[in-house]
C-alpha positions in Angstrom: -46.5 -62.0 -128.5 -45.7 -64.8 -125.8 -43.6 -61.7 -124.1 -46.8 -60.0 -123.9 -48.8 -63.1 -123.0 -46.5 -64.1 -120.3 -46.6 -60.1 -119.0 -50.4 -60.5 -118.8 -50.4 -64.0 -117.2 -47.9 -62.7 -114.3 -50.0 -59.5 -113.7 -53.2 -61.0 -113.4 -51.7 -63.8 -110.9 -50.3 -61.0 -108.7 -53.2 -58.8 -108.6 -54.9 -61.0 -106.3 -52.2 -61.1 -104.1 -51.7 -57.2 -104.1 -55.7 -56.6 -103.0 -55.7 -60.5 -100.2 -57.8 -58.5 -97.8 -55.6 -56.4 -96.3 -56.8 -53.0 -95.0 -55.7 -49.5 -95.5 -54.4 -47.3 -92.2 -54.1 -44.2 -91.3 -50.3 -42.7 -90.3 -49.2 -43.8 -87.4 -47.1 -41.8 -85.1 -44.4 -43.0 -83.2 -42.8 -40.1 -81.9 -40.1 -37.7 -82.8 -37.1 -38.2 -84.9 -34.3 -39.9 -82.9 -31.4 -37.9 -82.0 -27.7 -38.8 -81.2 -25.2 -36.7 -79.1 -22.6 -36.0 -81.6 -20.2 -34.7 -78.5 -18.1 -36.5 -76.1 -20.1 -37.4 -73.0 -20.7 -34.9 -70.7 -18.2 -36.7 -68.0 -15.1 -36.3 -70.3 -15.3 -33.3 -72.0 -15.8 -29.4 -71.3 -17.8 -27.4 -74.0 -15.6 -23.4 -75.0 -17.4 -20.6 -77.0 -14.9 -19.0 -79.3 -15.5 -16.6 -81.7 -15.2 -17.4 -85.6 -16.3 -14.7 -87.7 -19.4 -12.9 -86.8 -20.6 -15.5 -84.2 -19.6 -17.8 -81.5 -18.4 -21.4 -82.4 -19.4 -24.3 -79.5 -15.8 -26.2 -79.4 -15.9 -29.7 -77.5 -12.4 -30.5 -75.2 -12.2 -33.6 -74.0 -10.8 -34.2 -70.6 -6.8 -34.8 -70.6 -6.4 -32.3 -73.1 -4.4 -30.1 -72.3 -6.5 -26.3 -72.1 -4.3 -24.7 -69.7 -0.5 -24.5 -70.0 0.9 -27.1 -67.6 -2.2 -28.3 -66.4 -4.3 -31.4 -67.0 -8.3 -32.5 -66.7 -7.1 -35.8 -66.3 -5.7 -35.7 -63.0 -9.0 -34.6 -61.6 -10.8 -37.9 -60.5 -14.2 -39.2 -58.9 -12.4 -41.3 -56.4 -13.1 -44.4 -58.2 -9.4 -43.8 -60.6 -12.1 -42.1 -63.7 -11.8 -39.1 -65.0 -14.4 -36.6 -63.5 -16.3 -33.8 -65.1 -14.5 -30.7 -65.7 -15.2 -27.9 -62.9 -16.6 -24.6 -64.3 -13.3 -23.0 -62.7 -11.4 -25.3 -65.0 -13.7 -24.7 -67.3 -14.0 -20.8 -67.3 -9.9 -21.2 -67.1 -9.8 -23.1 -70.4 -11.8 -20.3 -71.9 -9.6 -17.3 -70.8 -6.9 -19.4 -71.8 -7.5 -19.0 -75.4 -8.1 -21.3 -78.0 -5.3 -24.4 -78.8 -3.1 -24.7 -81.9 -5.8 -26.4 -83.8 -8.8 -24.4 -82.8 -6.6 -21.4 -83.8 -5.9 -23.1 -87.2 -9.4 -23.4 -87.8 -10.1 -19.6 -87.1 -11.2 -19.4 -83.2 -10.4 -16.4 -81.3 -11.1 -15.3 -77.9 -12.4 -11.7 -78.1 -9.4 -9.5 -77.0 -11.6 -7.7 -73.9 -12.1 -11.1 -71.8 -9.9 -11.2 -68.7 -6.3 -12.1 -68.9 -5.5 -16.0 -68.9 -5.0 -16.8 -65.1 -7.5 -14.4 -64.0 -9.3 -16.1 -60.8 -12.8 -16.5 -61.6 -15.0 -18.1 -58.9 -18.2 -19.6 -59.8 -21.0 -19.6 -57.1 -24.3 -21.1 -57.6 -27.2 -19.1 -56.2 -30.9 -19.4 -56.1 -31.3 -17.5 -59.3 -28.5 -19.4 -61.4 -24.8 -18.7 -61.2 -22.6 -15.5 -60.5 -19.5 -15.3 -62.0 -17.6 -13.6 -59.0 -14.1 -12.4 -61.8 -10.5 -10.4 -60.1 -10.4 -8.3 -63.2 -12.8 -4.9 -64.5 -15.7 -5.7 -66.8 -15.3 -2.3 -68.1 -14.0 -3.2 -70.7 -15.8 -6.1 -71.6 -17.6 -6.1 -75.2 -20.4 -8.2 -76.0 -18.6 -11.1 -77.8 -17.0 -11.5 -75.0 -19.6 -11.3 -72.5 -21.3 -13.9 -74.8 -18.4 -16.2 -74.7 -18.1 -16.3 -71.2 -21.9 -16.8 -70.4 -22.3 -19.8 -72.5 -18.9 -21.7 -71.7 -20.1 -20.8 -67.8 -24.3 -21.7 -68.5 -23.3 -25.1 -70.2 -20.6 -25.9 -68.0 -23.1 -25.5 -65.0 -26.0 -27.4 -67.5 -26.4 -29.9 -69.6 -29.1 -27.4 -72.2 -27.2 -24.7 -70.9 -30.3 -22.8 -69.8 -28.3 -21.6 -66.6 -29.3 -17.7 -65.9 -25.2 -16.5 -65.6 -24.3 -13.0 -64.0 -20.8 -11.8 -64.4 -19.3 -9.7 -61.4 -15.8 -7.8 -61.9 -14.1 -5.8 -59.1 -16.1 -2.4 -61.0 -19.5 -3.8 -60.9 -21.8 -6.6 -62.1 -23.6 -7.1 -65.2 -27.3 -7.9 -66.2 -27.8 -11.9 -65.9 -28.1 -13.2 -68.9 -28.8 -16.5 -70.5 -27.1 -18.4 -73.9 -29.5 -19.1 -76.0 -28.6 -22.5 -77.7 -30.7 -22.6 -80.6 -28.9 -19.2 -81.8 -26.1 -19.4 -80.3 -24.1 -18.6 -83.9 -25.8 -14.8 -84.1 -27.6 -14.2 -80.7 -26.2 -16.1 -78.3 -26.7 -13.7 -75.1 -30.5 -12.9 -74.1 -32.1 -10.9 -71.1 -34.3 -12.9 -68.9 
């Protein structure tokens, strides 16, 4: 009974205190959920599309890893000693290059039409977004492939990776495209 007495006491004390005046409020908003970039900074890493499975697979390198035999990000440099951001030459050459023993252990492919590793590939910046000026046939060139190398070239070139890419062989050029980032796992080339 004092259990219960003493239960009774407490509660009536605090309900004063829960009800002291104190106004209800509507919701108030204070923006959007906060978001963290879960990817080396821009400056010191390049971003590859590889294929895994049925899709294509964003894979961060950092810069001085090694992505082409013999050849090293980190000796590039913004004149101040710092490692600068990859090139999309470097970049596009990382690509063709094929993925690196870990990337292959984890199940990352190049598609077997992109150019040969060490195949010159020029990227020129135009009005419209960036050609892709390649020394090898696009032919030959499926898809997957033509996915891969649009969105390692758009997000090389931009940060969202909204860059309008257009791929030109020595047997013609291709529709620009864009990679679409939101679906870049099933749908990662679109038409403008």
């Amino acid at each position: 009974m004092r259990a219960r007495l003493r239960t009774v006491a407490l509660l009536a004390a605090w309900l004063p205190l829960a009800a002291c005046g104190i106004q209800e409020t509507d919701v108030i908003a204070a923006g959007g959920a906060a978001t963290i970039d879960v990817l080396p900074a821009r400056q010191i890493r390049m971003l590859l599309f590889f294929s895994h499975g049925s899709g294509l697979i964003p894979v961060p390198r950092t810069v001085g890893e090694t992505e082409v035999p013999g050849d090293e990000l980190g000796q590039d440099s913004n004149g101040n000693g710092e490692a600068a951001r990859p090139s999309t030459e470097k970049t596009i050459a990382a690509l063709l290059a094929g993925p690196n023993e870990a990337e292959k252990k984890a199940g990352m492919v190049n598609d077997a039409s992109l150019p040969a590793p060490g195949t010159p590939a020029t990227p020129q910046v135009t009005q419209d977004g960036v050609d892709v000026i390649l020394k090898a046939p696009l032919e030959g060139l499926t898809r997957p492939a033509e996915r891969q190398l649009v969105c390692t070239v758009a997000f090389a070139e931009s940060l969202d990776g909204t860059v309008t890419v257009t791929l030109r062989g020595t047997d013609g050029t291709r529709t620009p495209a864009r990679c679409d980032p939101r679906s870049v796992l099933d749908k990662a080339v679109e038409r403008p």
